[in-house]
C-alpha positions as CSV (number, residue, x, y, z in Angstrom):
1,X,17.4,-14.1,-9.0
2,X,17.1,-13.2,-5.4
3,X,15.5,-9.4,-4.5
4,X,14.9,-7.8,-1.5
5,X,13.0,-4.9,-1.0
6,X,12.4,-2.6,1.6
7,X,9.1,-0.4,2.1
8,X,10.0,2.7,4.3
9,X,7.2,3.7,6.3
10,X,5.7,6.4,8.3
11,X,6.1,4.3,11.5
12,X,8.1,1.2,10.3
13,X,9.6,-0.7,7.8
14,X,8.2,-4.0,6.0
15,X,10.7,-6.4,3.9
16,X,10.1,-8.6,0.6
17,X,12.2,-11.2,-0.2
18,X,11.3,-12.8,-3.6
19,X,12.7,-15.7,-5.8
20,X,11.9,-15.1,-9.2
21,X,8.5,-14.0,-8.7
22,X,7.5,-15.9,-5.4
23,X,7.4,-14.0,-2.1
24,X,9.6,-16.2,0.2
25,X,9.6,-14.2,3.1
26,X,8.1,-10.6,4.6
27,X,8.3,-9.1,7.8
28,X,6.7,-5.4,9.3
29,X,8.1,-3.4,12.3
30,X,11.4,-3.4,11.5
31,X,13.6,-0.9,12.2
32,X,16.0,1.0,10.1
33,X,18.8,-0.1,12.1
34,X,17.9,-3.8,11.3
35,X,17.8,-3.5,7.7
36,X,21.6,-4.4,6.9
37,X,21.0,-7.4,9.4
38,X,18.8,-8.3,7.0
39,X,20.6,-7.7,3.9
40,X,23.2,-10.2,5.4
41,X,20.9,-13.0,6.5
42,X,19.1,-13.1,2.8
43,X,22.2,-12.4,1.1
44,X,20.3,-11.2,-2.4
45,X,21.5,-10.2,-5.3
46,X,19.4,-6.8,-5.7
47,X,18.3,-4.6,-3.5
48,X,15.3,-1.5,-3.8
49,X,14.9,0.8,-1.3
50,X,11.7,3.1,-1.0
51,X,10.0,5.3,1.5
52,X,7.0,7.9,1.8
53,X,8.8,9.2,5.5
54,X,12.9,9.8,4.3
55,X,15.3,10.3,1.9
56,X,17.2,7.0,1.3
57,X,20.2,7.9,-0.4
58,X,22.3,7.2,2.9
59,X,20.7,4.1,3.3
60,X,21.3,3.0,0.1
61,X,25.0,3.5,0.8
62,X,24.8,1.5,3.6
63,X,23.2,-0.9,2.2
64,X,25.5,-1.1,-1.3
65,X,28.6,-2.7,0.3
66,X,26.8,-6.1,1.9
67,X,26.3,-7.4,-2.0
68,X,27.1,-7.8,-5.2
69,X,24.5,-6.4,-6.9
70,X,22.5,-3.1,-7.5
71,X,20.4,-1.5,-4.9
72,X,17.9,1.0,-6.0
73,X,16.3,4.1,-4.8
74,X,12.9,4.1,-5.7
75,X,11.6,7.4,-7.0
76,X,8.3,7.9,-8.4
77,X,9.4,10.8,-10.4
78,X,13.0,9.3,-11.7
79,X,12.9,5.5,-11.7
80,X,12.2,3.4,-14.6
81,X,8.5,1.5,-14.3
82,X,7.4,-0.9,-16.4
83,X,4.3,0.8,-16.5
84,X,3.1,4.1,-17.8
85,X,2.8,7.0,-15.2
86,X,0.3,9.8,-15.9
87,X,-0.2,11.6,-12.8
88,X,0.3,15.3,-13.2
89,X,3.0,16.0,-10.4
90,X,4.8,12.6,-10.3
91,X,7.8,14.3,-7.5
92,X,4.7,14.7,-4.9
93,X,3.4,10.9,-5.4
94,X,3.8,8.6,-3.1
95,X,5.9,5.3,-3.5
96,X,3.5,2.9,-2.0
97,X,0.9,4.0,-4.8
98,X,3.5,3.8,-7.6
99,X,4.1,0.5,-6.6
100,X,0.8,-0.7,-5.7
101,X,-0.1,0.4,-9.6
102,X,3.0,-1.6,-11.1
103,X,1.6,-5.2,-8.9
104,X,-1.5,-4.7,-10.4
105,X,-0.5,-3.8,-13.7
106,X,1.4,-7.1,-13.5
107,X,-1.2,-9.2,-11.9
108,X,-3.6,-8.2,-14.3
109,X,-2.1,-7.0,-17.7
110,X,-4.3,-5.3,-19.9
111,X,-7.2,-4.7,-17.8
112,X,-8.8,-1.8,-15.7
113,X,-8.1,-2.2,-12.0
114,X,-9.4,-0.1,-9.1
115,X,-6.5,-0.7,-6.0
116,X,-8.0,0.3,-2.4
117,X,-5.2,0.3,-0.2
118,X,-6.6,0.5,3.7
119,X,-3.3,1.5,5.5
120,X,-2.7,5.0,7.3
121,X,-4.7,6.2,4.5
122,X,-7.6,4.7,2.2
123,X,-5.9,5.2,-1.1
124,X,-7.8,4.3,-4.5
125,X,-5.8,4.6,-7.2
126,X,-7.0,3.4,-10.7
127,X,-4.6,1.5,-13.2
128,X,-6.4,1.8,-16.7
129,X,-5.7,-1.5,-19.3
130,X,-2.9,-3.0,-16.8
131,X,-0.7,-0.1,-18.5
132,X,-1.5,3.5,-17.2
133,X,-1.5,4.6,-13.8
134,X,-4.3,7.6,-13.6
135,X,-3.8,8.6,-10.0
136,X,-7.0,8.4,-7.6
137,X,-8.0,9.4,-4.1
138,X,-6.3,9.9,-0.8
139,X,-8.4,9.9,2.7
140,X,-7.5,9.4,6.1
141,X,-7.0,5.9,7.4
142,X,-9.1,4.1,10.3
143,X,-6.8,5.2,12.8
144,X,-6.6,8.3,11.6
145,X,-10.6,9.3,11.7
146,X,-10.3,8.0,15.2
147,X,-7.7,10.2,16.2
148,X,-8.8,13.0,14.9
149,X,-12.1,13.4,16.5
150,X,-10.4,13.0,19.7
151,X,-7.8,15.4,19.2
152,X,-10.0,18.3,17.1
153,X,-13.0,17.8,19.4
154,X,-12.8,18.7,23.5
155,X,-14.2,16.5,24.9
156,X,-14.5,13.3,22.4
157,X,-12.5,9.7,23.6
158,X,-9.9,8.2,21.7
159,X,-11.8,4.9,20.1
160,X,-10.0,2.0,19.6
161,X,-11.0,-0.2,16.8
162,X,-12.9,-3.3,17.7
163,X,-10.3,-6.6,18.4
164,X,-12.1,-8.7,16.1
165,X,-12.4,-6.5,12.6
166,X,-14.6,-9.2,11.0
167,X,-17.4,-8.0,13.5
168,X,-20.9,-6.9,12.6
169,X,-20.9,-3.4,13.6
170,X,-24.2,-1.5,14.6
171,X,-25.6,1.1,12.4
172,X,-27.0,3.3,15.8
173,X,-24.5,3.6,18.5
174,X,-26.0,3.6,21.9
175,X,-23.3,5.2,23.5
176,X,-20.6,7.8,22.3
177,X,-17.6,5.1,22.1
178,X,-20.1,2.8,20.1
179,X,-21.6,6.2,17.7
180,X,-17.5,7.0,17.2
181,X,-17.2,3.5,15.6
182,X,-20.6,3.8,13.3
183,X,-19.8,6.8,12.2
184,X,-15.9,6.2,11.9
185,X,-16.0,2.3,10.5
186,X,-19.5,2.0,8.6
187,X,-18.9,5.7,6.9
188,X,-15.3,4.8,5.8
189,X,-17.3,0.9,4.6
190,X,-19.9,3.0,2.8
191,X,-17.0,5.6,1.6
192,X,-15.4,3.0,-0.3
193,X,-18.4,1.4,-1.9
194,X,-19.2,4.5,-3.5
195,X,-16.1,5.4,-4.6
196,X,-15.8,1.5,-6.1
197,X,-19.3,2.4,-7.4
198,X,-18.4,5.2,-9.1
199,X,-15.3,3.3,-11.0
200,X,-17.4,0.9,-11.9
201,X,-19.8,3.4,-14.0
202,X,-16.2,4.4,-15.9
203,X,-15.4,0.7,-16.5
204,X,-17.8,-1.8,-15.9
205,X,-15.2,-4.6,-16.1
206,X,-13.5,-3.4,-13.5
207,X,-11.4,-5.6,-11.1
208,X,-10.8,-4.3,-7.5
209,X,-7.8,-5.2,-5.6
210,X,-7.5,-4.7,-1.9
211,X,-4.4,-4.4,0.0
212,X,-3.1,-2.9,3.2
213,X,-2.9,-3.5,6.8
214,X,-6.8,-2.7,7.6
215,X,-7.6,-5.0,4.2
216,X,-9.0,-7.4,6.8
217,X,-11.8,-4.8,7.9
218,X,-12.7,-4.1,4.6
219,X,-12.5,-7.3,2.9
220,X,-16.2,-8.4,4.3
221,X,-17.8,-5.2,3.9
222,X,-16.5,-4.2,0.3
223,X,-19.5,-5.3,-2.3
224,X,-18.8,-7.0,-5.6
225,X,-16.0,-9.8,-6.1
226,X,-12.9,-8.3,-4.4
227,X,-9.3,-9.9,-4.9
228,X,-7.3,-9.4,-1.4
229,X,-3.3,-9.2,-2.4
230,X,-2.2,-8.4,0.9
231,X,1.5,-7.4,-0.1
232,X,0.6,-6.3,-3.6
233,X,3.4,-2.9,-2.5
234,X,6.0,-5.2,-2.2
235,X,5.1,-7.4,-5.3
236,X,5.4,-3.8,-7.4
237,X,9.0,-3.2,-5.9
238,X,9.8,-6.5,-6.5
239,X,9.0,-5.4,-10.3
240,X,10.1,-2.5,-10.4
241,X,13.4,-4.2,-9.1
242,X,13.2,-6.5,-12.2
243,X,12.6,-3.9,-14.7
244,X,16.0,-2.0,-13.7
245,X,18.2,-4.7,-13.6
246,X,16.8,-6.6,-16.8
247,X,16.2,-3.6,-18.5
């Protein structure tokens, strides 16, 4: 079986195309106008839709006639998972998390895993015994600290992150460009471990998954053994995906 989904974005869109269980191909920055182009080209059998920026019943109807098969809206609050959801107010959670949960649950059944997924936001979410999703934490993203102390603050520049991520940073900045990335990058570092730190004292077995466009950044200055699933979102809707149409 041949799926296709699409992840709906704030700014963009970002494509999975899977083969039983095997990412075959993914793309970002797509547009929403290029999304039946790409329906045509893959030619699946299923498609999922899902988005944290719009409503995607009209897309879905666009979508619908270019195959055979099912597409499905993804709602966290009304789709079938193949996972337990606890969260308390499951209307106002956010499809990339849901689906973030759902790859991990799948990746690792039956055990405790922490996702941090470095994207707009730094979202940790927990899935307890590859089963439950428990919910977690929401901060702003990289981009977004930068941003905000130039905008909230009069007289603060807009700092752009270094080109190389990997990058020892310095702990004193010598300048205000250079203090901006200490205290934006090393804090949100520091923010993290703690956070994973804390986890860790619920379950000390805990596995931590990292995933999302600023993973890179993170992935060198996360302590512990850290397993980087870059398009761990799109392996969950691929699931998901699965679950509806086999189930």
């Amino acid at each position: 079986m041949r799926t296709l989904v699409f992840d709906i974005g704030n700014t963009a869109v970002k494509y999975g195309c899977f083969e039983a269980n095997g990412l075959q191909e993914t793309a970002a920055g797509l547009t929403l106008e290029q999304m039946p182009a790409t329906v045509e080209r893959l030619r699946p059998d299923h498609v999922l839709v899902a988005s944290v920026a719009e409503p995607t019943a009209a897309w879905a109807a666009r979508l619908q006639p270019l195959l055979k098969g099912r597409v499905l809206e993804f709602g966290p609050a009304t789709t079938r998972l193949p996972i337990r959801n606890a969260y308390a107010s499951p209307r106002t959670l956010g499809a990339d998390r849901l689906a973030a949960a759902v790859g991990a649950a799948w990746l690792r059944p039956q055990h405790d895993t922490l996702i941090v997924d470095a994207g707009t936001a730094i979202k940790c979410d927990w899935v307890e015994g590859g089963h439950t999703f428990r919910g977690g934490s929401i901060a702003p993203g990289l981009r977004m600290r930068f941003e905000a102390l130039h905008k909230l603050t009069g007289r603060l520049p807009l700092v752009d992150m270094p080109a190389a991520v990997a990058t020892p940073l310095d702990l004193i900045g010598t300048d205000t460009p250079s203090a901006i990335r200490s205290g934006v990058l090393n804090g949100a570092a520091a923010e993290v471990n703690g956070l994973i730190e804390q986890y860790q004292a619920l379950s000390p077995r805990l596995a931590v998954v990292l995933a999302g466009g600023d993973a890179p950044f993170f992935q060198p200055r996360l302590k512990g053994h850290i397993f980087v699933i870059p398009e761990l979102v799109l392996l969950g809707l691929h699931r998901i995906l699965v679950h509806n149409v086999e189930n």
